[in-house]
C-alpha positions in Angstrom: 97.1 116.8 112.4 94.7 114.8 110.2 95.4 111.7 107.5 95.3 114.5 105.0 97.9 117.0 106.8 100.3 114.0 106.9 100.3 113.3 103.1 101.0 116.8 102.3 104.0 116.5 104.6 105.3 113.5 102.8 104.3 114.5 99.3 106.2 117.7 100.3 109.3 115.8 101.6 109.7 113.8 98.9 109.7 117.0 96.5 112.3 118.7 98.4 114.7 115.4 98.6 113.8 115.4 94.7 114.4 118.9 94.1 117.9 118.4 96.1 118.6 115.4 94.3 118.4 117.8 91.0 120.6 120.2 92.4 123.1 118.2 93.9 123.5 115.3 92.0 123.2 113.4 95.0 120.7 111.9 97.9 121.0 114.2 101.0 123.1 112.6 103.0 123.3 112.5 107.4 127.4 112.3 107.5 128.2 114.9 104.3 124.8 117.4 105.7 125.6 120.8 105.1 122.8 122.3 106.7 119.7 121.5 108.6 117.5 121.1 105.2 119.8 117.9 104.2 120.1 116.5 107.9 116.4 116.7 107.7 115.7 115.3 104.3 118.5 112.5 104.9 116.4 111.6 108.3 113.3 111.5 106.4 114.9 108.9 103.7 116.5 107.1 106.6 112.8 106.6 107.8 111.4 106.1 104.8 114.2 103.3 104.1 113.3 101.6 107.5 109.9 101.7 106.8 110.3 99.7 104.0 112.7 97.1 105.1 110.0 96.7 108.1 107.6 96.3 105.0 105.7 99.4 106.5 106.2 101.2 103.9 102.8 102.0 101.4 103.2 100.8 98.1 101.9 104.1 96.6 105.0 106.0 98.6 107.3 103.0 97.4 106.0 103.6 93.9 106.3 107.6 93.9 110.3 107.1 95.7 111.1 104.8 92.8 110.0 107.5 90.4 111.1 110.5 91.7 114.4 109.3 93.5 114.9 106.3 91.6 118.3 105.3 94.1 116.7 106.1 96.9 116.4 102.3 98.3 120.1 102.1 98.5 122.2 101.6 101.3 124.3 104.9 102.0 127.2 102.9 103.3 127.3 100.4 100.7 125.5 97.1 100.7 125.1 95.2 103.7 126.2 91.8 102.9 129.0 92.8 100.0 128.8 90.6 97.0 130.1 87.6 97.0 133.0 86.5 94.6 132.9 83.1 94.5 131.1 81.4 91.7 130.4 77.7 92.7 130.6 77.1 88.7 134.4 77.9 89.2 134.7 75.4 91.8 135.9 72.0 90.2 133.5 68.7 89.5 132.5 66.7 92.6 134.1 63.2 92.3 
């Protein structure tokens, strides 16, 4: 399988995940995976996800996720470090 074989797989990829976005409403998903087509799709974005958090992700794929599956960067689970509700501005003056 060449360079170019590899791109077609991951231009294709990222069609079907956009295509089931569409449909869905949704990112395919590994826990709500109704079929084998999600499970696969939500593996790929799982990939594509650690990819990019290894920063081994191509900036032309980043690029093309952000405009075809403009959520796709965001945790499934929720974040990973939930936001923080304190505000030091809250917090009274030092003496």
């Amino acid at each position: 399988m060449g360079y170019s074989d590899n791109e077609r797989i991951w231009a294709t990829r990222l069609a079907d995940a956009a295509a089931f976005h569409r449909e869905h409403g949704r990112l395919p998903s590994v826990r709500r995976s109704a079929d084998d087509t999600e499970l696969r799709l939500a593996r790929w974005l799982q990939t594509q996800r650690a990819n990019d958090r290894l920063r081994t992700l191509r900036l032309d794929r980043r690029r093309q996720l952000e405009l075809k599956l403009p959520d796709w960067d965001r945790n499934p689970r929720g974040p990973l470090h939930p936001a923080s509700t304190h505000n030091p501005q809250d917090e009274p003056p030092a003496l």
